[in-house]
SEVEXRO-76083 format. One record per residue: x, z, y of N, C-alpha, C in turn. Coordinates in steps of 0.02 Angstrom, whole numbers, padded with zeros to 5 digits, always signed. Atoms other than C-alpha are relative to their C-alpha. Example, Ala and Ser with C-alpha at 12.3 -4.5 7.8 and 13.67 -1.06 7.14 Angstrom:
+00045+00000-00059+00615+00390-00225+00045+00000+00060/-00042-00003-00059+00684+00357-00053-00039+00037+00055/
//
This chain:
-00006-00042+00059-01393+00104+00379-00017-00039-00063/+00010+00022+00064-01480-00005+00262+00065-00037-00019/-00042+00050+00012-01359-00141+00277+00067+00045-00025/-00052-00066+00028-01213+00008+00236-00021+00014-00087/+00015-00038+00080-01315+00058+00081+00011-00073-00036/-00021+00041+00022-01310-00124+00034+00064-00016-00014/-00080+00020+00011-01137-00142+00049+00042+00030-00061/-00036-00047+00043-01102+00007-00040-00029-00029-00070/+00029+00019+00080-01207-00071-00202+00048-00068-00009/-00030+00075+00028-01110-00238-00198+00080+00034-00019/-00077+00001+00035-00947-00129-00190-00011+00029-00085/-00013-00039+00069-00985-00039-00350-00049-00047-00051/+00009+00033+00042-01039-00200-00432+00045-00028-00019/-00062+00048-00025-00862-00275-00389+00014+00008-00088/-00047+00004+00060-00751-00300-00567+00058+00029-00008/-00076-00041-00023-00616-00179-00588+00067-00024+00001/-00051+00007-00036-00482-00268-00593+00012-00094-00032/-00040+00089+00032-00395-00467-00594+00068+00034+00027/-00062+00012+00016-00217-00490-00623+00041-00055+00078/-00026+00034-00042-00077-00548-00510+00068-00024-00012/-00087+00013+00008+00095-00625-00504+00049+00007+00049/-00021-00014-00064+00204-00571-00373+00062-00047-00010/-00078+00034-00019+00368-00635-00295+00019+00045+00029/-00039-00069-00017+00492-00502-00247+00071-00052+00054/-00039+00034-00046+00612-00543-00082+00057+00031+00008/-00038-00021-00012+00757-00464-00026-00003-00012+00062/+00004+00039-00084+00771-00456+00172+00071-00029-00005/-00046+00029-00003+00858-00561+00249+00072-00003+00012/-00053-00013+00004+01049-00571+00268+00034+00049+00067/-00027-00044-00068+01060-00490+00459-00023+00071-00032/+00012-00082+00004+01007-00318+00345+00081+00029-00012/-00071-00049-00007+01161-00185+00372+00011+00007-00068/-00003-00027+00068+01260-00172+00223-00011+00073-00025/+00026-00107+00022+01205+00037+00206-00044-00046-00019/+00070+00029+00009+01038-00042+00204-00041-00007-00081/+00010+00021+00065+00928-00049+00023-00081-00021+00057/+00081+00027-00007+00757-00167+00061+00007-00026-00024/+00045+00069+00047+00650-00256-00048-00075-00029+00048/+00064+00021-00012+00507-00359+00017-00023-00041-00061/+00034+00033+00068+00380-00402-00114-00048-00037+00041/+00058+00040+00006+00248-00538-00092-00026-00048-00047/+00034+00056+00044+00134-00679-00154-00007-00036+00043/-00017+00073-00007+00102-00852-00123-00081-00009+00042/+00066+00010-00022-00020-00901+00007-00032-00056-00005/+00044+00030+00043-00161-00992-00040-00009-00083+00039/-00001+00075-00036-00215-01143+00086+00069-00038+00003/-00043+00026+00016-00107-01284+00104+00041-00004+00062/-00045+00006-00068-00041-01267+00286+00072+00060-00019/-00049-00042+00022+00039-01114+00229+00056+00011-00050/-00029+00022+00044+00101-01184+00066+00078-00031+00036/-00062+00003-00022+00196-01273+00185+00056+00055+00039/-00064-00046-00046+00279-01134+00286+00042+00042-00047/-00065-00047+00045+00338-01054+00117-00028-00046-00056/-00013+00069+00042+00379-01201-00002+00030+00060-00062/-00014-00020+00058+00462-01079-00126-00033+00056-00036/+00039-00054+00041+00326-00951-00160-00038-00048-00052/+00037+00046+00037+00240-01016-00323-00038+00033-00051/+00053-00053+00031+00147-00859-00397-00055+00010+00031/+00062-00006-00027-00039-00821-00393-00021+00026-00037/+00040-00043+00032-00162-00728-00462-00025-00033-00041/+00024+00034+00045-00228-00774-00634-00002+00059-00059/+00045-00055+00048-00320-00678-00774+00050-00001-00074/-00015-00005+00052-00234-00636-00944-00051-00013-00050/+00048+00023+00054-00335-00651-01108-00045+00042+00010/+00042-00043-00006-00420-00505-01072-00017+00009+00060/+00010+00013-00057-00450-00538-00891+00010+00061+00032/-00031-00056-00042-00346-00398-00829+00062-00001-00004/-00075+00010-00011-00144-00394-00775+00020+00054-00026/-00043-00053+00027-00019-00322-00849+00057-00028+00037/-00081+00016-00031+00174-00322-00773+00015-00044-00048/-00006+00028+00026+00218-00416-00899-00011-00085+00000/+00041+00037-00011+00126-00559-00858+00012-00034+00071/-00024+00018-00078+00191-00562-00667+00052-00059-00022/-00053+00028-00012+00346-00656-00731+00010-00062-00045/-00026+00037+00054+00412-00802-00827+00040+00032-00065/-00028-00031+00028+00497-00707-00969+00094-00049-00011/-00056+00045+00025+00606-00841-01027+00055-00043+00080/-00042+00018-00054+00669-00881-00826+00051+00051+00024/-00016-00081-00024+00729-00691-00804+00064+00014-00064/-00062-00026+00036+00908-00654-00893+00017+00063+00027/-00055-00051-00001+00974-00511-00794-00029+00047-00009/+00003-00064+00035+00989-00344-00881-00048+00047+00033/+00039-00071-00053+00920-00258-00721-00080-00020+00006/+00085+00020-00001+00752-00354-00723-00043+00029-00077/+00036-00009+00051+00729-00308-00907-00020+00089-00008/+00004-00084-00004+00779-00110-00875-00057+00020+00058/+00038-00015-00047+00655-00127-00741-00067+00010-00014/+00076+00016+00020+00500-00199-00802-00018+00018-00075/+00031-00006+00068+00515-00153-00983+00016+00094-00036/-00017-00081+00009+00596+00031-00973-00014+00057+00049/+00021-00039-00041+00521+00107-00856-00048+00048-00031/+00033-00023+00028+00422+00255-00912-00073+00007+00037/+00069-00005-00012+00224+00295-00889-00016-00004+00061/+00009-00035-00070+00160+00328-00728-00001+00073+00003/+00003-00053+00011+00120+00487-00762+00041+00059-00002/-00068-00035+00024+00299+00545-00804+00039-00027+00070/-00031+00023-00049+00366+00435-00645+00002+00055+00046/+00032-00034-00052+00250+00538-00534+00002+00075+00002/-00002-00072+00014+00294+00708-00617+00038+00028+00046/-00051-00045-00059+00342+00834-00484-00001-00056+00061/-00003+00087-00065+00328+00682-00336-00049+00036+00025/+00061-00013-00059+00240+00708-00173+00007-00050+00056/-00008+00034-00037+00193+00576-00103-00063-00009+00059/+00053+00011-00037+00102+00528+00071+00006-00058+00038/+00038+00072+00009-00014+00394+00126+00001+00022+00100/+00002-00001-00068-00019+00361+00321-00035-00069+00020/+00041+00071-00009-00136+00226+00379-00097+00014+00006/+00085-00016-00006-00328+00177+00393-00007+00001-00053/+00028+00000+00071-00447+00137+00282+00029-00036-00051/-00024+00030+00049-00364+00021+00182+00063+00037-00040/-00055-00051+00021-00229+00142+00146-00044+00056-00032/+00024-00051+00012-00362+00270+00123-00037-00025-00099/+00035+00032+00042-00435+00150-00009+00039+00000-00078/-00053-00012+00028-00269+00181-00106+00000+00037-00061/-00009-00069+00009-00270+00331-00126-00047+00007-00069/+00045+00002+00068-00427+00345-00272+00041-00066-00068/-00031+00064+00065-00316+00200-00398+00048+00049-00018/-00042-00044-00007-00169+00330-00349-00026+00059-00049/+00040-00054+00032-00276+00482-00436+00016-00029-00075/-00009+00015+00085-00309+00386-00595+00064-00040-00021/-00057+00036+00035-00156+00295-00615+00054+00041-00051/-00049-00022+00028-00055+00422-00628+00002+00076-00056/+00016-00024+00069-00144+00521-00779+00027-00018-00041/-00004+00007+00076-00104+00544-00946-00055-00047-00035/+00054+00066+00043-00180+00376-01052-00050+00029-00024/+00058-00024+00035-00307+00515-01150-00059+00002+00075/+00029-00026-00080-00360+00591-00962-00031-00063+00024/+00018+00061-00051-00351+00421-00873-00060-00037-00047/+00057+00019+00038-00464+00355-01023-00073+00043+00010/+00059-00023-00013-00590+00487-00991-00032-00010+00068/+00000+00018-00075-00587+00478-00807-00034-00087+00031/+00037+00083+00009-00628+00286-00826-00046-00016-00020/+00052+00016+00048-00753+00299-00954-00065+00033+00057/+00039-00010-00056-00849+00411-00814-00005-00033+00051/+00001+00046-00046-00817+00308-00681-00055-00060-00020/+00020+00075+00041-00892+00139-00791-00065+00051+00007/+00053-00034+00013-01033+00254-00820-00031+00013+00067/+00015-00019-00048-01073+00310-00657+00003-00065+00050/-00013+00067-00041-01042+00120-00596+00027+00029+00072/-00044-00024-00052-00903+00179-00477+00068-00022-00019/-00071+00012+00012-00721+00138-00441+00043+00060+00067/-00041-00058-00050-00564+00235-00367+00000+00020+00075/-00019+00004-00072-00562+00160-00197-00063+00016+00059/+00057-00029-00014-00743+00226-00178+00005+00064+00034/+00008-00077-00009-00679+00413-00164-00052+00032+00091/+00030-00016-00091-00721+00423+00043-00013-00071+00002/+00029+00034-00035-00816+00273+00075-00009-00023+00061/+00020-00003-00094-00824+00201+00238-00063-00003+00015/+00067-00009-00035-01006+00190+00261-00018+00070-00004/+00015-00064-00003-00999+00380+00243+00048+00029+00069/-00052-00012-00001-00870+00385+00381-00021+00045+00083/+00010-00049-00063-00976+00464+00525-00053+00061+00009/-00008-00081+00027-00997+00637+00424+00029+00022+00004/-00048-00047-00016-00915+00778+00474+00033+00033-00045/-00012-00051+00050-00905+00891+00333+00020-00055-00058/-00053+00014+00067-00764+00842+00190-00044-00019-00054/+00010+00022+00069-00855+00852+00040-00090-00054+00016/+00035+00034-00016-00997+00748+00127+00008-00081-00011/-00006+00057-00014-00907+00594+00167+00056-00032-00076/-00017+00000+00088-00829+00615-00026-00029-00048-00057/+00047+00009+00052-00907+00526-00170+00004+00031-00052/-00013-00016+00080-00959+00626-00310+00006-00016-00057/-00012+00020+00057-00974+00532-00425+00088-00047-00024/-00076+00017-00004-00784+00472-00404+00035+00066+00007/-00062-00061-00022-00717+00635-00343-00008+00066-00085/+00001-00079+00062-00787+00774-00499+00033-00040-00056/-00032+00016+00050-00716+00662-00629+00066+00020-00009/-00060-00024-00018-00556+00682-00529+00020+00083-00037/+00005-00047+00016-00597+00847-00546+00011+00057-00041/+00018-00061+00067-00662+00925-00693+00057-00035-00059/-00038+00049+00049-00563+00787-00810+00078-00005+00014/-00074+00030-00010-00403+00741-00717+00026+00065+00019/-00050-00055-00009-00357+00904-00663+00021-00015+00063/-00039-00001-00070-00354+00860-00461-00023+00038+00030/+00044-00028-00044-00404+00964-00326+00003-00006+00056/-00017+00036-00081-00427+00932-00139-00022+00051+00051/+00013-00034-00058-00414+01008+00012+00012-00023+00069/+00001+00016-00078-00474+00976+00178+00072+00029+00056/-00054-00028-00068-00327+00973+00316-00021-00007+00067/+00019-00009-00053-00394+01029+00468+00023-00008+00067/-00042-00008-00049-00338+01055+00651+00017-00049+00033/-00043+00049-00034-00238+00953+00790+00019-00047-00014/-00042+00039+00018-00139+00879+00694-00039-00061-00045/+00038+00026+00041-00261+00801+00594-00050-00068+00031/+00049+00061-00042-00364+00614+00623+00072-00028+00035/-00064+00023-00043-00281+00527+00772-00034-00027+00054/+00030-00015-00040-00371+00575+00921+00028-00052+00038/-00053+00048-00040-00238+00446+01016-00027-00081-00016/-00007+00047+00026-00293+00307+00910-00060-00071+00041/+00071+00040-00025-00425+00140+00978-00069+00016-00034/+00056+00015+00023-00527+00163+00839+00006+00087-00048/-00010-00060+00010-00562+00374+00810-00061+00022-00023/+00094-00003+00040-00735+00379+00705+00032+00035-00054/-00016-00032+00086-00640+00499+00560+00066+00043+00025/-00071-00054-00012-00514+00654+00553+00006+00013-00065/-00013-00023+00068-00505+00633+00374+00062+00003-00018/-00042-00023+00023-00364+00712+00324+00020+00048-00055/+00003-00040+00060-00323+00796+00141+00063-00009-00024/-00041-00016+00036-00213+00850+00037-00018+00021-00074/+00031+00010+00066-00240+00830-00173+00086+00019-00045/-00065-00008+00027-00121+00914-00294-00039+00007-00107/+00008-00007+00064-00124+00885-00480+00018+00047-00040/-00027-00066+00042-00102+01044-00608+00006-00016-00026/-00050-00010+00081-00029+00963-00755+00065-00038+00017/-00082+00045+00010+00094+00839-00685+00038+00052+00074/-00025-00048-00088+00115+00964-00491+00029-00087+00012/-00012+00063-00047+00106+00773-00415-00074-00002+00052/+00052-00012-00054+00027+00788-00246+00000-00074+00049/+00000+00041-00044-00036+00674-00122-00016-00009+00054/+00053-00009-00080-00082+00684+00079-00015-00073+00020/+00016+00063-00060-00179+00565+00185+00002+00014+00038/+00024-00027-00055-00183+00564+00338-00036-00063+00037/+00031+00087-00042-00291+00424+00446+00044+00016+00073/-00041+00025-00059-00167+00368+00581+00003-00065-00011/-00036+00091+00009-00206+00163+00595+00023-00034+00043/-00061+00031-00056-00125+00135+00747+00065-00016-00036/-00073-00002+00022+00036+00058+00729+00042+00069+00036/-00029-00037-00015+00098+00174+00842-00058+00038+00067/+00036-00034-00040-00004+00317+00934+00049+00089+00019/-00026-00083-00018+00041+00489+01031-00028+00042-00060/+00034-00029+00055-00050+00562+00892+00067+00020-00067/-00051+00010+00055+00104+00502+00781+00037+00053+00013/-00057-00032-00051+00243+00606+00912-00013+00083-00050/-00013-00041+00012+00159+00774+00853-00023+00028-00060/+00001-00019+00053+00101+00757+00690+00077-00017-00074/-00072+00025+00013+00277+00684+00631+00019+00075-00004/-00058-00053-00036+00376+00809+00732-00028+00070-00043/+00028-00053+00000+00245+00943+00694-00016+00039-00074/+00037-00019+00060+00197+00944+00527+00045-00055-00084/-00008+00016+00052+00260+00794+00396+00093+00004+00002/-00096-00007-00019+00461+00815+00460+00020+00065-00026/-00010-00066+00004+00457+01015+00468-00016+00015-00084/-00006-00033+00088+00380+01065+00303-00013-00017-00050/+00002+00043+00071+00368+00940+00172+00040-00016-00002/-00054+00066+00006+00465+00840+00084-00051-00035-00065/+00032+00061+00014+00405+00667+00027+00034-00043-00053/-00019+00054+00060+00450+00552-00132+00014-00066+00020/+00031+00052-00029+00360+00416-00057-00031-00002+00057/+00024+00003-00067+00315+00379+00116-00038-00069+00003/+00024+00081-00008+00183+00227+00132-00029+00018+00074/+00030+00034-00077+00151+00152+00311-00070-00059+00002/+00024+00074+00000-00004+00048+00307-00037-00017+00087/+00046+00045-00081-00048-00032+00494-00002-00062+00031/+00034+00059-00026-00094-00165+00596-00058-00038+00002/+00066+00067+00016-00254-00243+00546-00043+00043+00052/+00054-00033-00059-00342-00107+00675+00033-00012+00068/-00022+00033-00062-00221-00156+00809-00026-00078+00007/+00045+00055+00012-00277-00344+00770-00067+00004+00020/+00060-00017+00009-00451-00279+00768-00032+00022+00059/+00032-00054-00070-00473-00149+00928+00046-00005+00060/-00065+00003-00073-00316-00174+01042-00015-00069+00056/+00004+00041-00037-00334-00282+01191+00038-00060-00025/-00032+00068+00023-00261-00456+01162+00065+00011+00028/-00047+00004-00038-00150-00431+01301+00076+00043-00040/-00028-00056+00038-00061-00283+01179+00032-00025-00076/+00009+00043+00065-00064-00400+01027+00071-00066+00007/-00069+00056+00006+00100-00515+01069+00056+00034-00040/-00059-00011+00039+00257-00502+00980+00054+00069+00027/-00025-00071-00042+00333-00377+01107-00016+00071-00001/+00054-00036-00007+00189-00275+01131+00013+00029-00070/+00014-00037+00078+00179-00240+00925+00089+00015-00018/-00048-00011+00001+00371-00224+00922+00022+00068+00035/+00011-00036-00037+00377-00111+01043-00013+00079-00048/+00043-00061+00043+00256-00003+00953+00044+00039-00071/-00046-00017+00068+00353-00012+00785+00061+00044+00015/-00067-00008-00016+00501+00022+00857+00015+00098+00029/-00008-00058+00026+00444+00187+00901-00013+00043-00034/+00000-00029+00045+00376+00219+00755+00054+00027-00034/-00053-00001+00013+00537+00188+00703+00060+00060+00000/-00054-00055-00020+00624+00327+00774-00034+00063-00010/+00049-00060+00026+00498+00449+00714+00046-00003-00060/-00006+00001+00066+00535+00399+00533+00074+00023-00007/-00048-00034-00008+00713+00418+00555+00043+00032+00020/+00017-00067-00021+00719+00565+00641-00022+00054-00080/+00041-00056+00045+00602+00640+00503+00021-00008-00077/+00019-00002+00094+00632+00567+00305+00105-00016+00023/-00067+00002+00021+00818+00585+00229-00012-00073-00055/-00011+00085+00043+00895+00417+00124-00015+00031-00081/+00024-00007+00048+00805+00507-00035-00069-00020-00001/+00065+00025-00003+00634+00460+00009+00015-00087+00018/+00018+00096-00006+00571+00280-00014-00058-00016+00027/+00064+00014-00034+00467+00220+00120-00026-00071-00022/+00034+00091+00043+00335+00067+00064-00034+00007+00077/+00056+00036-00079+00264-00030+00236-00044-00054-00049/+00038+00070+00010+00134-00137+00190-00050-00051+00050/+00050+00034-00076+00057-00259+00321-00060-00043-00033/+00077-00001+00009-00117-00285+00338-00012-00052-00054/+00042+00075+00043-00225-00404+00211-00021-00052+00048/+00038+00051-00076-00308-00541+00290-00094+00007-00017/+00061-00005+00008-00466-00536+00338-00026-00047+00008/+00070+00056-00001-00639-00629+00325-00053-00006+00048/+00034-00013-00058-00705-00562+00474+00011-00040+00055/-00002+00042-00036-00736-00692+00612-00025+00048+00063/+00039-00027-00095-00750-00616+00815+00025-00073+00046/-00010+00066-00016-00786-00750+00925+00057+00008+00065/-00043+00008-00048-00664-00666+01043+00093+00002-00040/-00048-00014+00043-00523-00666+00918+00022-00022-00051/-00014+00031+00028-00423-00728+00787+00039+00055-00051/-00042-00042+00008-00370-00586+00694+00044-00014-00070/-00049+00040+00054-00286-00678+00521+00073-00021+00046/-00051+00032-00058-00179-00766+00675+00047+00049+00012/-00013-00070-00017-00139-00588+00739+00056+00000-00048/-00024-00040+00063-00099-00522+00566+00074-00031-00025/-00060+00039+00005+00023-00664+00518+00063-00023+00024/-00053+00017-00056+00114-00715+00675+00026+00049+00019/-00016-00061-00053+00129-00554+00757+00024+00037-00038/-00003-00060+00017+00103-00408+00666+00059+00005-00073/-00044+00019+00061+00188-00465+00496+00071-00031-00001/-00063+00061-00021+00332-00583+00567+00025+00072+00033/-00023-00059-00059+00374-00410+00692+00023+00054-00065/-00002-00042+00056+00365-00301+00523+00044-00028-00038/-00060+00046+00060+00476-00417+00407+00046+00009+00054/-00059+00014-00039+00597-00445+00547+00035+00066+00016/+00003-00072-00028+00607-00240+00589+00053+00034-00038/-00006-00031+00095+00633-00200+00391+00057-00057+00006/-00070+00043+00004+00755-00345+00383+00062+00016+00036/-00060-00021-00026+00872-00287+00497+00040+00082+00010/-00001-00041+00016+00865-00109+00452-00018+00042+00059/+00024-00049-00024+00772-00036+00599-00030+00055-00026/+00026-00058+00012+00691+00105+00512+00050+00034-00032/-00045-00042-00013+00845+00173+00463+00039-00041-00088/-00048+00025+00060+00976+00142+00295-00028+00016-00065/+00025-00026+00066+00858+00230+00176-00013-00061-00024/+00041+00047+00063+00766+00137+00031-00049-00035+00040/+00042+00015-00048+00642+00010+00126-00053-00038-00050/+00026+00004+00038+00512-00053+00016-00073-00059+00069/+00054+00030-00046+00403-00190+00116-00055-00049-00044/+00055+00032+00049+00234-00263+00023-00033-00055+00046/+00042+00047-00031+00158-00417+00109-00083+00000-00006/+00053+00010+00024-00018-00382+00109-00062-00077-00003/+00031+00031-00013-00058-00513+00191-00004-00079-00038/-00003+00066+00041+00005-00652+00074-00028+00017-00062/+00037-00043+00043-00071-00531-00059-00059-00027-00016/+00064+00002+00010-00249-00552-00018+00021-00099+00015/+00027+00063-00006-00217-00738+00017+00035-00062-00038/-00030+00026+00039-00122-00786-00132-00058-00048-00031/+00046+00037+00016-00215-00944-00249-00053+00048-00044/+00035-00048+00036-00368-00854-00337-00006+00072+00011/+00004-00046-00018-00361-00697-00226-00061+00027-00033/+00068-00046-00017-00484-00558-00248-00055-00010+00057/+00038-00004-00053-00624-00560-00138-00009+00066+00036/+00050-00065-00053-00672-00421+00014-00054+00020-00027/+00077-00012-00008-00820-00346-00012-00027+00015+00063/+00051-00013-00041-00848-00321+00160+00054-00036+00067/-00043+00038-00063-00718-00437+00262+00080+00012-00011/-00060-00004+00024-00562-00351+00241+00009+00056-00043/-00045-00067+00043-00571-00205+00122+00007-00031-00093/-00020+00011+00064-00522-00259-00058-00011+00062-00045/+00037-00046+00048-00575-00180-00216+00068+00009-00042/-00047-00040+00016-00471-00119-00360+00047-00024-00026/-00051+00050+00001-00372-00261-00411+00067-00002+00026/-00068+00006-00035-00264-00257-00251+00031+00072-00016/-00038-00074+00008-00226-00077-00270+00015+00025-00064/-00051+00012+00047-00178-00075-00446+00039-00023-00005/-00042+00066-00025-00071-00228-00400+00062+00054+00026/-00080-00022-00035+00017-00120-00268+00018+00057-00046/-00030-00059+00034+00050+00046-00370+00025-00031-00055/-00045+00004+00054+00112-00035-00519+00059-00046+00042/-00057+00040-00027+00229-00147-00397+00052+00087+00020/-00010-00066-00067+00275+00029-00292+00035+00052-00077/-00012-00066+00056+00279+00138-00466+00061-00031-00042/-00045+00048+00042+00410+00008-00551+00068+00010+00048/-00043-00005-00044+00510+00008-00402+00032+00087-00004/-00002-00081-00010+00510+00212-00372+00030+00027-00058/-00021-00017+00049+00551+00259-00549+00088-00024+00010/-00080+00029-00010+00715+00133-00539+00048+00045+00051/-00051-00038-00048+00761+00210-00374+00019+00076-00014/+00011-00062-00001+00725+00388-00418+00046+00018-00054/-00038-00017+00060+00833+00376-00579+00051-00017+00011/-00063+00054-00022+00981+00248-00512+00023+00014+00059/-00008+00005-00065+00983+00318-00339+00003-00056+00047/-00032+00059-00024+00986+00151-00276-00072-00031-00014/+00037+00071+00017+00877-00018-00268+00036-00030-00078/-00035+00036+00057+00897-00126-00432+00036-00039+00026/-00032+00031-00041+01050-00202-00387+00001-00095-00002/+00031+00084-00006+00999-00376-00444-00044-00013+00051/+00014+00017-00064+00892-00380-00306+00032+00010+00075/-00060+00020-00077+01026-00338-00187+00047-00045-00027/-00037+00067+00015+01122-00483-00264-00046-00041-00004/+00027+00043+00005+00990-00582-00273+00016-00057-00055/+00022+00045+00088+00984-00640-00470-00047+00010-00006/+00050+00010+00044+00824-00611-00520-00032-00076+00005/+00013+00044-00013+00747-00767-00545-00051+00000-00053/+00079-00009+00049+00562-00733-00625-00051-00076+00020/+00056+00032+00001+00412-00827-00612-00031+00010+00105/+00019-00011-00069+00400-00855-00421+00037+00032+00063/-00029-00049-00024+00519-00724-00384+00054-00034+00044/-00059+00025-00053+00627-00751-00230+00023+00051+00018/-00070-00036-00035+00780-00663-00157+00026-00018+00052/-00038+00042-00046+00898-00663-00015+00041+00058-00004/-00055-00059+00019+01049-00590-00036+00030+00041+00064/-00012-00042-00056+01123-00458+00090+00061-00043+00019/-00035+00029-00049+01241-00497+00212+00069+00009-00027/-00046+00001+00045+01425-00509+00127+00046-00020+00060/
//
C-alpha cells in the first residue's frame, strides 16, 4: 500500500505534457483496394532498431514553450500537398469535431488512462481553461481519473479520483455512470482485478464516451459483450482497440508466438466486422513498451515481434474489414528519441495521450467530413518531417 501511495505522488508530480513528431504510414501494398488504413508511428530510439527502420527520423522534442503543438510535428517547408495543409491547418477545434460523436474505448489500463485527456480535450478553450486551472491546483492530471492503485475497490465512485473527476463535473459539464452487470469487466480475461466499466456523456457538446476494461486481445468475454451490447444498441464514431501488453504480461509463453496472437486477433476480427458499419473509424493501438523487467520474460520482445508485427500485418491486409482502419504504433511511440518516461514501468503520463488524440482527432474530423481517408495518404505524397507512406496496391 505504501509503495501504491508513493507511486501515486510521483504520478501527480509528472509534467503535463512534452511534444512529439510523428511519422504517418500507409499499410502496406497487399491492403485491398476497398480498404482505407493509416498507420501512424515514431522513430525508435536505440540504435539496433534505428537499424530495422532506417527511414523513421522523428522524435520527440520540446517547442519554445516546452509543450507540442501539431504544427511542430512536421517540416513545413517539406509538405506541398493541398491535403496535408486542409488537414493540419483546417481542421476545426476539438470540441466542434467531437460534437454529437460517441465514441468507445476498449482495452486495459492504458486505454483506460485515455480516457481522462479525452474529457478535457474536447472542451470549449474557456471550460478546458478552467478545468486545467483546477487540475494544476489540485496537482492532478487527466489520466489520474481511476487510478490503478485504487483498482481493488468495488464501489465506482471509490476507485474515481475526485479531485480529477468534480472538475469534470461541476466545470466541464460531464457526467458518469457506472455500467453494471455481465456484460461488464471481462470475467474471461488472465488478468480480472476490475469490472470498471462506464459510460460519460457531455451536456453541451451530447459527446459521449464508454469504457469498457477488456485487455485481452481476445477473450469469451468479447463474444457476448460485442454481440450483446456494443453491436445491438449503439452506434460508435470511433472505435479504439487497445491490447496486448497484458497478453505479453499474464499469458503463458507458450500462447505468446506469432500464431497463438494471430489467432486471437483474427477473432477479434470477426467480431468487429460483424458489429461496426464502414462509417465508424476504428483506431488499434499496440501496446507501449515497457520498463518492467520479469526474469521469466521478455515482454518489449513480446510487444515488438509478436504482438505488433501480427497487428500491422492484420490492418495491412485488411483483416478487420474495408472500413476506415486507423493503426497507432504505441510501441515506437513510447520508444521514440527523448520519449516520455513511465511512471511506473509501462503506464505513461499525459504527453502520450495528448499525442494520440490530437493524432486520432485530426484524422476523424477529415474522415467524418470527406467520407474517406486524406487521399494523399492513400497515394502516398505526403512527405513531412519524418513522415512515411506506402502506397496501396494499384
Amino acid at each position: 500500500i505504501l509503495q501504491e501511495a508513493d507511486q501515486l505522488k510521483h504520478i501527480r508530480s509528472l509534467p503535463l505534457s512534452l511534444p512529439l513528431s510523428l511519422s504517418l504510414q500507409l499499410p502496406s501494398s497487399s491492403l485491398p483496394l476497398s480498404s482505407s488504413s493509416v498507420y501512424i508511428n515514431s522513430t525508435p530510439a536505440d540504435t539496433q532498431e534505428q537499424q530495422e527502420y532506417p527511414n523513421l527520423t522523428c522524435h520527440w522534442f520540446p517547442d519554445e514553450k516546452g509543450f507540442n503543438t501539431w504544427n511542430s510535428f512536421f517540416e513545413p517547408n517539406k509538405t506541398h500537398h493541398p491535403d496535408f495543409h486542409k488537414l493540419i491547418h483546417s481542421s476545426p477545434p476539438p470540441h466542434l469535431v467531437f460534437q454529437n460523436r460517441s465514441v468507445l474505448l476498449v482495452g486495459g489500463s492504458t486505454t483506460r488512462d485515455l480516457a481522462g485527456q479525452f474529457f478535457l480535450s474536447v472542451l470549449p478553450p474557456v471550460v478546458k481553461a478552467n478545468v486545467t486551472a483546477l487540475w494544476e491546483q489540485a496537482g492532478v492530471q487527466g489520466f489520474q481519473l481511476f487510478p490503478g492503485v485504487l483498482k481493488n475497490q468495488t464501489d465506482f465512485h471509490s476507485i474515481s479520483n475526485a479531485d480529477v473527476m468534480e472538475p469534470l463535473q461541476q466545470s466541464g459539464n460531464w457526467t458518469f455512470q457506472n455500467l453494471l452487470g455481465p456484460l461488464a469487466g471481462c470475467s474471461h480475461c488472465n488478468s480480472n482485478y476490475t469490472n470498471l466499466d462506464y459510460v460519460a456523456h457531455n451536456h453541451l457538446s451530447n459527446t459521449k464516451l464508454e469504457y469498457t476494461w477488456k485487455p485481452d486481445i481476445y477473450s469469451l468475454s468479447d463474444e457476448t459483450a460485442f454481440r450483446d451490447r456494443y453491436c445491438k444498441h449503439n452506434h460508435y464514431d470511433i472505435v479504439h482497440i487497445g491490447r496486448g501488453l497484458h497478453d505479453a504480461a499474464f499469458m503463458p509463453l507458450t500462447e505468446l508466438t506469432r500464431d497463438s496472437i494471430r489467432s486471437r486477433f483474427e477473432r477479434l476480427a470477426s467480431l468487429l466486422r460483424d458489429c461496426f458499419d464502414p462509417t465508424t473509424l476504428l483506431v488499434f493501438r499496440t501496446p507501449y513498451a515497457s520498463r518492467k523487467r520479469k526474469p521469466d520474460r521478455t515482454e518489449n520482445k513480446i510487444i515488438r515481434e509478436n504482438v505488433t508485427t501480427v497487428l500491422q500485418d492484420l490492418v495491412h491486409r485488411g483483416v478487420f474489414g474495408n472500413e476506415a482502419v486507423v493503426l497507432v504504433n504505441g510501441y515506437m511511440l513510447t520508444e521514440a528519441p527523448q520519449h516520455p518516461k513511465p511512471y511506473d514501468g509501462h503506464h505513461y503520463g499525459t504527453a502520450i495521450h495528448q499525442t494520440y488524440w490530437e493524432l486520432v482527432t485530426k484524422v476523424a474530423s477529415y474522415f467524418w467530413t470527406e467520407k474517406t481517408l486524406p487521399p494523399a495518404l492513400m497515394e502516398g505524397k505526403w512527405e513531412g518531417c519524418g513522415l512515411e507512406t506506402v502506397s496501396s496496391l494499384i
